[in-house]
PyMOL Python script that loads the backbone (N, CA, C, O; Angstrom):
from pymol import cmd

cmd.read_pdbstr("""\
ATOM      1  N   UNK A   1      23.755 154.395 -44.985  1.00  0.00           N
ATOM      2  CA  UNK A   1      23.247 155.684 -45.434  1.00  0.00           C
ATOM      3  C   UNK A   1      21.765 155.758 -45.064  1.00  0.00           C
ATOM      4  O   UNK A   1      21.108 154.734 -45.251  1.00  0.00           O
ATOM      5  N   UNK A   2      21.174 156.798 -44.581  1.00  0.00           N
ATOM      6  CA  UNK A   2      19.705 156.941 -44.017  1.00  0.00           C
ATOM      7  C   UNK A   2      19.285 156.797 -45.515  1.00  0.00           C
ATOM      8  O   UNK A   2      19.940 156.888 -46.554  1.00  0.00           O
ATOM      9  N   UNK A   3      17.956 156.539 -45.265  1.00  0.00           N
ATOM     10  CA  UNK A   3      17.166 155.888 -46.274  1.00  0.00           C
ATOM     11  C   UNK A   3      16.303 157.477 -46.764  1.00  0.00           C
ATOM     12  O   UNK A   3      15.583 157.246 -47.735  1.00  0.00           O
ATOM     13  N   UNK A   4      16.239 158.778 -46.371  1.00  0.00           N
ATOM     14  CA  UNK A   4      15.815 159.649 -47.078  1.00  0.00           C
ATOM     15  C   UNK A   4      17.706 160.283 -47.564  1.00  0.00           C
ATOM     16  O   UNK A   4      17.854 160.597 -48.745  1.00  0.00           O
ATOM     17  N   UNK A   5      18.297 160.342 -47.115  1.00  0.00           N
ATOM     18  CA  UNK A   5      19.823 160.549 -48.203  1.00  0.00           C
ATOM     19  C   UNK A   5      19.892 160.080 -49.751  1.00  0.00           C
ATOM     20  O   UNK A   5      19.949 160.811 -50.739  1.00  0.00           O
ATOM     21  N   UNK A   6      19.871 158.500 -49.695  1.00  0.00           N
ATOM     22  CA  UNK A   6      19.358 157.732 -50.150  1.00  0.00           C
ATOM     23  C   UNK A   6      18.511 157.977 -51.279  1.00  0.00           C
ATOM     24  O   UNK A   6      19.063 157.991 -52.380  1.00  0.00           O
ATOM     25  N   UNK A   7      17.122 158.199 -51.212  1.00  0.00           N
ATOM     26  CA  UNK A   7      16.033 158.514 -52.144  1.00  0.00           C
ATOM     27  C   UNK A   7      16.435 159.577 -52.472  1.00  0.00           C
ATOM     28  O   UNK A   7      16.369 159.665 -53.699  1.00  0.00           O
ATOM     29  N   UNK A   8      16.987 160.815 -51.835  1.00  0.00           N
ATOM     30  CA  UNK A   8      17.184 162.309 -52.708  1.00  0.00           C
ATOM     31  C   UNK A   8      17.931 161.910 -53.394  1.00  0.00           C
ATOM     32  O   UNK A   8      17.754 162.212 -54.575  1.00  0.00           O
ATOM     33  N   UNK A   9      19.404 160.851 -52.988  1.00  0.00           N
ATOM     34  CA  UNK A   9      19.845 160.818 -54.185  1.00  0.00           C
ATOM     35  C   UNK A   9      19.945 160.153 -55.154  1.00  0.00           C
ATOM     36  O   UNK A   9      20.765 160.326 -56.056  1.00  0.00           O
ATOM     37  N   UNK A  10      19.247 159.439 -55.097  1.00  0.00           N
ATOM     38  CA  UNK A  10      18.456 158.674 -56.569  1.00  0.00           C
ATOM     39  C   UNK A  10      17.484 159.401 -57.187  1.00  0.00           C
ATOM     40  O   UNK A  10      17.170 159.332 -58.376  1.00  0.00           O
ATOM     41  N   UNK A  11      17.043 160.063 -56.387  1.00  0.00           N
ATOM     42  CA  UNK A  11      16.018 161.121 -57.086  1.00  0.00           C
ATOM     43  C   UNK A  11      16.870 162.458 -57.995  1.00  0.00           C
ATOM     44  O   UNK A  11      16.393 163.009 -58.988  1.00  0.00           O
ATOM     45  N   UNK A  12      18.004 162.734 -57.467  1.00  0.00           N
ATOM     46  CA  UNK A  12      18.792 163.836 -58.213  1.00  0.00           C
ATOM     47  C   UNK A  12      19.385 163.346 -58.805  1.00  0.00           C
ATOM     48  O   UNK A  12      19.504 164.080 -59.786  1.00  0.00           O
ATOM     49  N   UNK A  13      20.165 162.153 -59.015  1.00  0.00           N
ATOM     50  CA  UNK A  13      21.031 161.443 -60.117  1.00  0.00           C
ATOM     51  C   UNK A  13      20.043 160.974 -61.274  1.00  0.00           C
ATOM     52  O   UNK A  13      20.314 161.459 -62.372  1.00  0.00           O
ATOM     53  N   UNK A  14      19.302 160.396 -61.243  1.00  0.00           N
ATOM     54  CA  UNK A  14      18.598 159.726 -62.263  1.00  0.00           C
ATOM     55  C   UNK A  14      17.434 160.976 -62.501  1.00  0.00           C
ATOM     56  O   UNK A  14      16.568 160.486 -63.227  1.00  0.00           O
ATOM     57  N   UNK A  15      17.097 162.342 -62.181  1.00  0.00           N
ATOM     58  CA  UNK A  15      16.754 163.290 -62.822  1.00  0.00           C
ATOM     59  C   UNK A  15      17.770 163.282 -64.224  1.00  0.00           C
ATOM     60  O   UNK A  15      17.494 162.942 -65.374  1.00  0.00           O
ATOM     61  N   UNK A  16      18.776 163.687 -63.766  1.00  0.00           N
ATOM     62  CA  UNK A  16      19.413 164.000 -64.813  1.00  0.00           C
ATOM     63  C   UNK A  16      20.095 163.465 -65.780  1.00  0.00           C
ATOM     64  O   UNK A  16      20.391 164.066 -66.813  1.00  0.00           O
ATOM     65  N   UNK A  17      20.451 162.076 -65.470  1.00  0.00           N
ATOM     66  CA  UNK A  17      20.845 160.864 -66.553  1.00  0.00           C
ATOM     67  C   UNK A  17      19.508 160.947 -67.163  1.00  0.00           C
ATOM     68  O   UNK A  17      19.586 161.431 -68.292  1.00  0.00           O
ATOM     69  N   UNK A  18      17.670 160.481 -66.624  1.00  0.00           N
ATOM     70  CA  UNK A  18      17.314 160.602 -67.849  1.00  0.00           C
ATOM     71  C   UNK A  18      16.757 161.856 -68.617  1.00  0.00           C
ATOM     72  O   UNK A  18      16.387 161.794 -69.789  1.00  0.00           O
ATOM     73  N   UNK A  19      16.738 162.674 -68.072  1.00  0.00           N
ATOM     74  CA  UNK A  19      16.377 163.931 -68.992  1.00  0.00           C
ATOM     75  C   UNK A  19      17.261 163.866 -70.243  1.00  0.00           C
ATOM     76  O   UNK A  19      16.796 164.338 -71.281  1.00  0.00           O
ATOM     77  N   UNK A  20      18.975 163.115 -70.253  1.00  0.00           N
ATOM     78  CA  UNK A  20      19.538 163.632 -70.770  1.00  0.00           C
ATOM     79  C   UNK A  20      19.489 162.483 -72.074  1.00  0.00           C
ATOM     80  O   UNK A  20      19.813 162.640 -73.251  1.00  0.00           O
ATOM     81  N   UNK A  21      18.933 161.232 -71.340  1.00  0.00           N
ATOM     82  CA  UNK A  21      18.809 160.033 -72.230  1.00  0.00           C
ATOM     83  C   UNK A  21      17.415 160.336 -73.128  1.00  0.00           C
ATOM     84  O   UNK A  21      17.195 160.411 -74.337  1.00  0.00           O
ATOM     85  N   UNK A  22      16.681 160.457 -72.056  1.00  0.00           N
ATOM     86  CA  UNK A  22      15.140 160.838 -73.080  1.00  0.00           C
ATOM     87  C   UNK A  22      15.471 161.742 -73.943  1.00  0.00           C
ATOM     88  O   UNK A  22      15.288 161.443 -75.122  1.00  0.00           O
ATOM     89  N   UNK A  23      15.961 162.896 -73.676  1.00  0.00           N
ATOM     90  CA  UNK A  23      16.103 163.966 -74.987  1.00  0.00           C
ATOM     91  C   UNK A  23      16.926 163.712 -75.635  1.00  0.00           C
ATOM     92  O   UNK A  23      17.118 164.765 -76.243  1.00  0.00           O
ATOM     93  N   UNK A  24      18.104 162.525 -76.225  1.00  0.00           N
ATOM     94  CA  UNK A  24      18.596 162.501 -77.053  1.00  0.00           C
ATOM     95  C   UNK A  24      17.928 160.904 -77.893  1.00  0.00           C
ATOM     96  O   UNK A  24      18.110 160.505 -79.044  1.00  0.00           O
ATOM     97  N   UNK A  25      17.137 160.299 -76.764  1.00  0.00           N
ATOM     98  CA  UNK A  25      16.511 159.309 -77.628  1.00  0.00           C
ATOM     99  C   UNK A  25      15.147 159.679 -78.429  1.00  0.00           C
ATOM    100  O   UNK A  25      14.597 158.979 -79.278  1.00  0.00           O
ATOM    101  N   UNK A  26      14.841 160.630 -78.071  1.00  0.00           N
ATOM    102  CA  UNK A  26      13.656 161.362 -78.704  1.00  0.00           C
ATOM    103  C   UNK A  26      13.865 162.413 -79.932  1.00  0.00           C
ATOM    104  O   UNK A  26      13.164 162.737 -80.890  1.00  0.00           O
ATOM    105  N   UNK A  27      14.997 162.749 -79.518  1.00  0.00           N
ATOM    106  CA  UNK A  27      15.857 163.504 -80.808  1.00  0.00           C
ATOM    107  C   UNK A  27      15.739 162.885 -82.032  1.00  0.00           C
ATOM    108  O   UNK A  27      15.262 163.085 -83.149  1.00  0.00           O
ATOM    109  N   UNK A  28      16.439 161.936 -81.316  1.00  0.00           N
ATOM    110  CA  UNK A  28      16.788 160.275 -82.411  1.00  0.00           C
ATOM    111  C   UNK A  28      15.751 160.080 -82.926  1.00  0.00           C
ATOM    112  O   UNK A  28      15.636 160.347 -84.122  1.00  0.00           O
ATOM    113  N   UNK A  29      14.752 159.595 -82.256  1.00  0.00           N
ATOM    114  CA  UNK A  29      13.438 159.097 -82.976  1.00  0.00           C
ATOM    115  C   UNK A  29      12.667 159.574 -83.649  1.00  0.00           C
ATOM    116  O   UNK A  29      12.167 159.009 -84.622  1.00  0.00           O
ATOM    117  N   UNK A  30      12.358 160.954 -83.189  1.00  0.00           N
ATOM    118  CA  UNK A  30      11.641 162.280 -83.704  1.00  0.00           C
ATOM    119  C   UNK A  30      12.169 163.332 -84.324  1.00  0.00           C
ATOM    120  O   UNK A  30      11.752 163.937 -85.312  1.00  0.00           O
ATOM    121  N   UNK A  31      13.158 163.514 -83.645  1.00  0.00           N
ATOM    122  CA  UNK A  31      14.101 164.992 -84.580  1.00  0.00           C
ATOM    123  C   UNK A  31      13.488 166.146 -83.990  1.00  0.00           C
ATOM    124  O   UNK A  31      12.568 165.824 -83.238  1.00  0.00           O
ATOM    125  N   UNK A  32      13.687 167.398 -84.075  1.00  0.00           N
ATOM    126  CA  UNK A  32      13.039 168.554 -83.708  1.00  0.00           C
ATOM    127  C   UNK A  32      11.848 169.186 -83.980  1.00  0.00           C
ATOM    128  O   UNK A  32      11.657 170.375 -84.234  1.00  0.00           O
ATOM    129  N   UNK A  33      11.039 168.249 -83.899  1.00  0.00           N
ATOM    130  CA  UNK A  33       9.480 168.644 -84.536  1.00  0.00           C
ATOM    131  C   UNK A  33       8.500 169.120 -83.838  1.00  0.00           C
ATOM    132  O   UNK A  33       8.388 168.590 -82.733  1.00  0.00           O
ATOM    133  N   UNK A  34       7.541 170.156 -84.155  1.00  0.00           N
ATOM    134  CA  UNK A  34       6.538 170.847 -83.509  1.00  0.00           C
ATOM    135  C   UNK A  34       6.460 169.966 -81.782  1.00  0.00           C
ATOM    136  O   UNK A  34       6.632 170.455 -80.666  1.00  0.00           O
ATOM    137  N   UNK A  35       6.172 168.697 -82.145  1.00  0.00           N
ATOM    138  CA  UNK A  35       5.802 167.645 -80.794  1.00  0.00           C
ATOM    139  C   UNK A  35       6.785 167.368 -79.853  1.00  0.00           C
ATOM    140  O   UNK A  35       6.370 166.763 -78.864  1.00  0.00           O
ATOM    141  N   UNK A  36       8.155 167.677 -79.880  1.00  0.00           N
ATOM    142  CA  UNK A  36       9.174 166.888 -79.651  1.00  0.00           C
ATOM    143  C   UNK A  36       9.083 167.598 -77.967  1.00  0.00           C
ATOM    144  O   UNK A  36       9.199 166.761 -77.072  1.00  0.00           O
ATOM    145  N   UNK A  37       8.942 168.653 -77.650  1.00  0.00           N
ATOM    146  CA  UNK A  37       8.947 168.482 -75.810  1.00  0.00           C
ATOM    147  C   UNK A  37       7.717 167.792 -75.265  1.00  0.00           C
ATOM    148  O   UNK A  37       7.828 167.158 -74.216  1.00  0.00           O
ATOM    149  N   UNK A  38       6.764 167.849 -75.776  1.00  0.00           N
ATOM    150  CA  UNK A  38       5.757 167.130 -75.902  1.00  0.00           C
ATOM    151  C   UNK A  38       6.007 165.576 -75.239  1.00  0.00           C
ATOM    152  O   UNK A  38       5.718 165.124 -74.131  1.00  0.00           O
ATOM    153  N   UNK A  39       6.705 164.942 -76.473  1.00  0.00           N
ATOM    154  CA  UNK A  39       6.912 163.837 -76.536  1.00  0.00           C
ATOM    155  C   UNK A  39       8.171 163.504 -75.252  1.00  0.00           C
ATOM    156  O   UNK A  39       8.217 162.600 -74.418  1.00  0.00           O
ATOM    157  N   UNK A  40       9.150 164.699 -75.538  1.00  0.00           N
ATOM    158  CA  UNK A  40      10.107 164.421 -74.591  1.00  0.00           C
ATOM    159  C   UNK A  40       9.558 164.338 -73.010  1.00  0.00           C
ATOM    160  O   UNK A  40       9.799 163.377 -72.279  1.00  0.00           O
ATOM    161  N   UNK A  41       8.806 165.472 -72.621  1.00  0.00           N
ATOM    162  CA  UNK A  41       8.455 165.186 -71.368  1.00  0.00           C
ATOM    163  C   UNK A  41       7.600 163.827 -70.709  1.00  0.00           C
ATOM    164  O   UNK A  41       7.470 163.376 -69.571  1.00  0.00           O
ATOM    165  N   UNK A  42       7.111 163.452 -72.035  1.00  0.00           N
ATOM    166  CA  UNK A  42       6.427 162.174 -71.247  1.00  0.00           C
ATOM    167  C   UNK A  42       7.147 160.845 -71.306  1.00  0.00           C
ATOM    168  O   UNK A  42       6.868 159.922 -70.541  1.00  0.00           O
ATOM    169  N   UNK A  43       7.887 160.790 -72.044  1.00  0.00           N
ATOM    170  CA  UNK A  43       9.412 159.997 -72.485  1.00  0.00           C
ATOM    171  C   UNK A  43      10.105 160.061 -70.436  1.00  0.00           C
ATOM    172  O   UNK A  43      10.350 159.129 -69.670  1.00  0.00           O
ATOM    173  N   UNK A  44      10.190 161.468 -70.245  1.00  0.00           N
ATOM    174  CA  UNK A  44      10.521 161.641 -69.040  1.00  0.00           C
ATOM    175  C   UNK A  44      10.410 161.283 -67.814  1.00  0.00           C
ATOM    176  O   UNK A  44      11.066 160.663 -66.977  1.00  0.00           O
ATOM    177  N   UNK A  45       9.043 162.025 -67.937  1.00  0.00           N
ATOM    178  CA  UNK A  45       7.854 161.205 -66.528  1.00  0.00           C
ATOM    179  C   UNK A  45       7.384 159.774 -66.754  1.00  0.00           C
ATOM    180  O   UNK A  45       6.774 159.229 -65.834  1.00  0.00           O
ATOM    181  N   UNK A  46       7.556 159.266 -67.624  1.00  0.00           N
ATOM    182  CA  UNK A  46       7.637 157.534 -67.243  1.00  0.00           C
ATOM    183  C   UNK A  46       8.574 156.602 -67.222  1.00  0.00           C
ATOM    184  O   UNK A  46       8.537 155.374 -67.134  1.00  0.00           O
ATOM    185  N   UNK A  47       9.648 157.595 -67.344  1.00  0.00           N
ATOM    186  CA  UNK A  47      11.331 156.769 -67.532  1.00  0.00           C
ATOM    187  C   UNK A  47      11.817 157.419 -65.966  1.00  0.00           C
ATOM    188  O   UNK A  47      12.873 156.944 -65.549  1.00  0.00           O
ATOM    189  N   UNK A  48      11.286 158.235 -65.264  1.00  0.00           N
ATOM    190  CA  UNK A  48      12.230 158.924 -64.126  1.00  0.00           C
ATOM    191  C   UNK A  48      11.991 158.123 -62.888  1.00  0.00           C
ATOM    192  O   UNK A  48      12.858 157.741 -62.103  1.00  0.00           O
ATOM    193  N   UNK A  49      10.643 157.909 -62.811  1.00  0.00           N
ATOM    194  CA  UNK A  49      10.892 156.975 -61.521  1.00  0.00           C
ATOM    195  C   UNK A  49      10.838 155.765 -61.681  1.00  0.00           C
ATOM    196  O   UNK A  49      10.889 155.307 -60.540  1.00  0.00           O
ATOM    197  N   UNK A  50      10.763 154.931 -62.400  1.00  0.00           N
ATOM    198  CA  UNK A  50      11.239 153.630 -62.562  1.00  0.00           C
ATOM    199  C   UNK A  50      12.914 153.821 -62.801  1.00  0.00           C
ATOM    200  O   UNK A  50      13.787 152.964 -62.669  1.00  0.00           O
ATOM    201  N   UNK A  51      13.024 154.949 -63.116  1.00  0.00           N
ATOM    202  CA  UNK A  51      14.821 154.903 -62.798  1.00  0.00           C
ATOM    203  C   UNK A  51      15.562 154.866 -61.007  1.00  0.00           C
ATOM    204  O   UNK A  51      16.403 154.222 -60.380  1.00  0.00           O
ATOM    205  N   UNK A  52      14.379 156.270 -60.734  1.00  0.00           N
ATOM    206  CA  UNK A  52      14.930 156.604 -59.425  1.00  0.00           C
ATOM    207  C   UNK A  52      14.196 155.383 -58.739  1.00  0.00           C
ATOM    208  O   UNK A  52      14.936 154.894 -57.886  1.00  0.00           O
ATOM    209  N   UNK A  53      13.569 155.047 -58.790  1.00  0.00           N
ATOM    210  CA  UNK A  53      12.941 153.600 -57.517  1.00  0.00           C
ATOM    211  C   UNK A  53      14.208 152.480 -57.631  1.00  0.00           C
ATOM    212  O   UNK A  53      14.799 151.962 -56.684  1.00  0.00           O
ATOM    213  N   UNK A  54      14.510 152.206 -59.462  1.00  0.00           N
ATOM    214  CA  UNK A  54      15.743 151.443 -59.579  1.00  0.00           C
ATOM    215  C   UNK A  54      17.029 151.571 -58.723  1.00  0.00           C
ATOM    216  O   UNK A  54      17.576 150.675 -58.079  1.00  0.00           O
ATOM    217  N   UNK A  55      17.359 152.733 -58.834  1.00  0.00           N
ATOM    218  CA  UNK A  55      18.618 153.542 -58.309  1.00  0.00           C
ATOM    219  C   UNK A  55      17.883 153.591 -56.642  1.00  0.00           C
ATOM    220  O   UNK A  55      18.806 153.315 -55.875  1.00  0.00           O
ATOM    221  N   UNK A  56      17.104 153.739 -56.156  1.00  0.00           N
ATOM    222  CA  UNK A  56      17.452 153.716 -54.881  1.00  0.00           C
ATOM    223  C   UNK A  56      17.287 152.052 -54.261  1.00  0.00           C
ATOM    224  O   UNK A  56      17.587 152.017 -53.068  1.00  0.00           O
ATOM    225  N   UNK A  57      16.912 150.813 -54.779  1.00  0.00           N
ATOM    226  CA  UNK A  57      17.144 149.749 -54.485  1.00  0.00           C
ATOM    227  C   UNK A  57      18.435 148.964 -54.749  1.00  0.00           C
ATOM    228  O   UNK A  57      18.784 147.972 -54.110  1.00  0.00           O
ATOM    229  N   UNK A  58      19.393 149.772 -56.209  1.00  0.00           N
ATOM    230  CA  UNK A  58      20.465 148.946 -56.708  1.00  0.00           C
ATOM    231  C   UNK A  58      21.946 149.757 -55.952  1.00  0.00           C
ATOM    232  O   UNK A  58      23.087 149.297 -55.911  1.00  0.00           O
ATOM    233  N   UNK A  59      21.387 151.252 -55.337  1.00  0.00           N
ATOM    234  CA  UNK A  59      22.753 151.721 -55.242  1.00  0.00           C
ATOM    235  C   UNK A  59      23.129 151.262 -53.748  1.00  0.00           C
ATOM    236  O   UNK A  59      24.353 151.211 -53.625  1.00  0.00           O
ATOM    237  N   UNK A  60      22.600 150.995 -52.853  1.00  0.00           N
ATOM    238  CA  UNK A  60      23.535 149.903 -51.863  1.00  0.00           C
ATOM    239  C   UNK A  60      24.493 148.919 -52.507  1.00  0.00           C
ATOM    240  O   UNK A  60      25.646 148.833 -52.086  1.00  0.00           O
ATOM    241  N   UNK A  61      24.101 148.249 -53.412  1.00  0.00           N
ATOM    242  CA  UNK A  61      25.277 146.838 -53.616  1.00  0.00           C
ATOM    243  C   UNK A  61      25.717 147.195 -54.905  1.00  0.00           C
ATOM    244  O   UNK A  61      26.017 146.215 -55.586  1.00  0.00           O
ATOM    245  N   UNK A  62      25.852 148.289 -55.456  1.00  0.00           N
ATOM    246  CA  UNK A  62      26.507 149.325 -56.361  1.00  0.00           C
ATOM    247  C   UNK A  62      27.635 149.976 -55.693  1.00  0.00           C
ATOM    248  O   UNK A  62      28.769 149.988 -56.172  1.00  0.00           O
ATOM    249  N   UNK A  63      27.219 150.670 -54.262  1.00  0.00           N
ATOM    250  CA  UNK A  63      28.255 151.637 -53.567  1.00  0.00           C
ATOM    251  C   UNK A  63      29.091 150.169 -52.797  1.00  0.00           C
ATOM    252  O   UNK A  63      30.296 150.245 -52.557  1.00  0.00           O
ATOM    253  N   UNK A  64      28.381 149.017 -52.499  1.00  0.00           N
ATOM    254  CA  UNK A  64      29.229 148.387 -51.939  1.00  0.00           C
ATOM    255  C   UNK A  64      30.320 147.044 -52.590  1.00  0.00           C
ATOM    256  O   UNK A  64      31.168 146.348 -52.031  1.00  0.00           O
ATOM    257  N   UNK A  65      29.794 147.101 -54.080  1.00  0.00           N
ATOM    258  CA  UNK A  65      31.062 146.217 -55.076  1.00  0.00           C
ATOM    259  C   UNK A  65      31.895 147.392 -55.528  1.00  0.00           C
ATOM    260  O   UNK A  65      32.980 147.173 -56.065  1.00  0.00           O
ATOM    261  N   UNK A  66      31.442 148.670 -55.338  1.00  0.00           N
ATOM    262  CA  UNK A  66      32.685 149.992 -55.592  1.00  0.00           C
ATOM    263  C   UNK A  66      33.655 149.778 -54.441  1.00  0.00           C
ATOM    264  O   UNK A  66      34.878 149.832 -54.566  1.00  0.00           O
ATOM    265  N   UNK A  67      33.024 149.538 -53.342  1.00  0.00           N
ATOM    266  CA  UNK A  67      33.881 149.840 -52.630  1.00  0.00           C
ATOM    267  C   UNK A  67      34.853 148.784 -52.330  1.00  0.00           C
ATOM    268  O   UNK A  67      35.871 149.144 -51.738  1.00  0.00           O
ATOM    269  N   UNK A  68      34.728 147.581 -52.623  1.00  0.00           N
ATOM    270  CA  UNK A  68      35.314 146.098 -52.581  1.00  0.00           C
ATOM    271  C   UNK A  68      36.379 146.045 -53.864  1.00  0.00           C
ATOM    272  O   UNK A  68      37.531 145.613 -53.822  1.00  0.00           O
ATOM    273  N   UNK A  69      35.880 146.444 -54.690  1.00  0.00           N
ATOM    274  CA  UNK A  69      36.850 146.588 -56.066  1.00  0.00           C
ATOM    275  C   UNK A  69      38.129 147.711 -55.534  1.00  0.00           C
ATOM    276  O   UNK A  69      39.295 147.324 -55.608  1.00  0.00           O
ATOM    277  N   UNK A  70      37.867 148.879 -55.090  1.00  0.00           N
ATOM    278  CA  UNK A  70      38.814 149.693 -55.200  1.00  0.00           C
ATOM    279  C   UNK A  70      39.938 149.343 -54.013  1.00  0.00           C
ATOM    280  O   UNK A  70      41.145 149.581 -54.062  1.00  0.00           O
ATOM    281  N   UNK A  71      39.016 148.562 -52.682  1.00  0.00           N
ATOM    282  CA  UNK A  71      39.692 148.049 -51.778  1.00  0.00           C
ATOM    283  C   UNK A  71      40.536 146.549 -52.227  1.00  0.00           C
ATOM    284  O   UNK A  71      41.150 145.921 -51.365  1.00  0.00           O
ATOM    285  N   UNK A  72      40.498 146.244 -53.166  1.00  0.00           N
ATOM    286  CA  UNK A  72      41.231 145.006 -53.436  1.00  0.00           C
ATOM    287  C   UNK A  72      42.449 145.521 -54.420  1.00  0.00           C
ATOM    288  O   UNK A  72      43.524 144.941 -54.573  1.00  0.00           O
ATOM    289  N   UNK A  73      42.121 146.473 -54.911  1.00  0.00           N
ATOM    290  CA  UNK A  73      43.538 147.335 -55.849  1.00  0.00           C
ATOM    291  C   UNK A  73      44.043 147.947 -54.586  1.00  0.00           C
ATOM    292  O   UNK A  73      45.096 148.376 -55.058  1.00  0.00           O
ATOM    293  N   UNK A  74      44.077 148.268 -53.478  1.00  0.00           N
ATOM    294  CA  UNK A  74      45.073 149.389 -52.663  1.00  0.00           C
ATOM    295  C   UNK A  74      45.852 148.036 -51.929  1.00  0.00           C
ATOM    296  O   UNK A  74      46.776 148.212 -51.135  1.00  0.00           O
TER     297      UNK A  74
END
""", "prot")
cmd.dss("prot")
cmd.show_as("cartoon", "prot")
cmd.util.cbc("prot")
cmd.orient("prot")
């Protein structure tokens, strides 16, 4: 896979896993209070690219034990 494919899509997957993790762990922690996008967005911007940098170094040998697993069941 080209290596900008790649980064967009670690960059669009892990947008949205953590938006969806930060705002319910911030929920959790905080509840709906005056601060809470506040808090959520920066919950965000320091959880998103240490996700997406994660996700674009782990999903090669992610896409390629998917693909070894499903090839050993057929």
């Amino acid at each position: 896979m080209d290596w900008r494919v790649r980064a967009l899509t670690a960059m669009f997957m892990t947008a949205v896993m953590v938006a969806m993790v930060t705002l319910i762990v911030t929920w959790l922690n905080l509840g709906f209070d005056p601060d809470f996008m506040r808090q959520w967005g920066k919950a965000f911007l320091i959880a998103w690219p240490i996700a997406a940098m994660t996700g674009f170094f782990v999903m090669p040998g992610a896409r390629g034990l998917a693909e070894r697993m499903v090839q050993k069941r057929n």
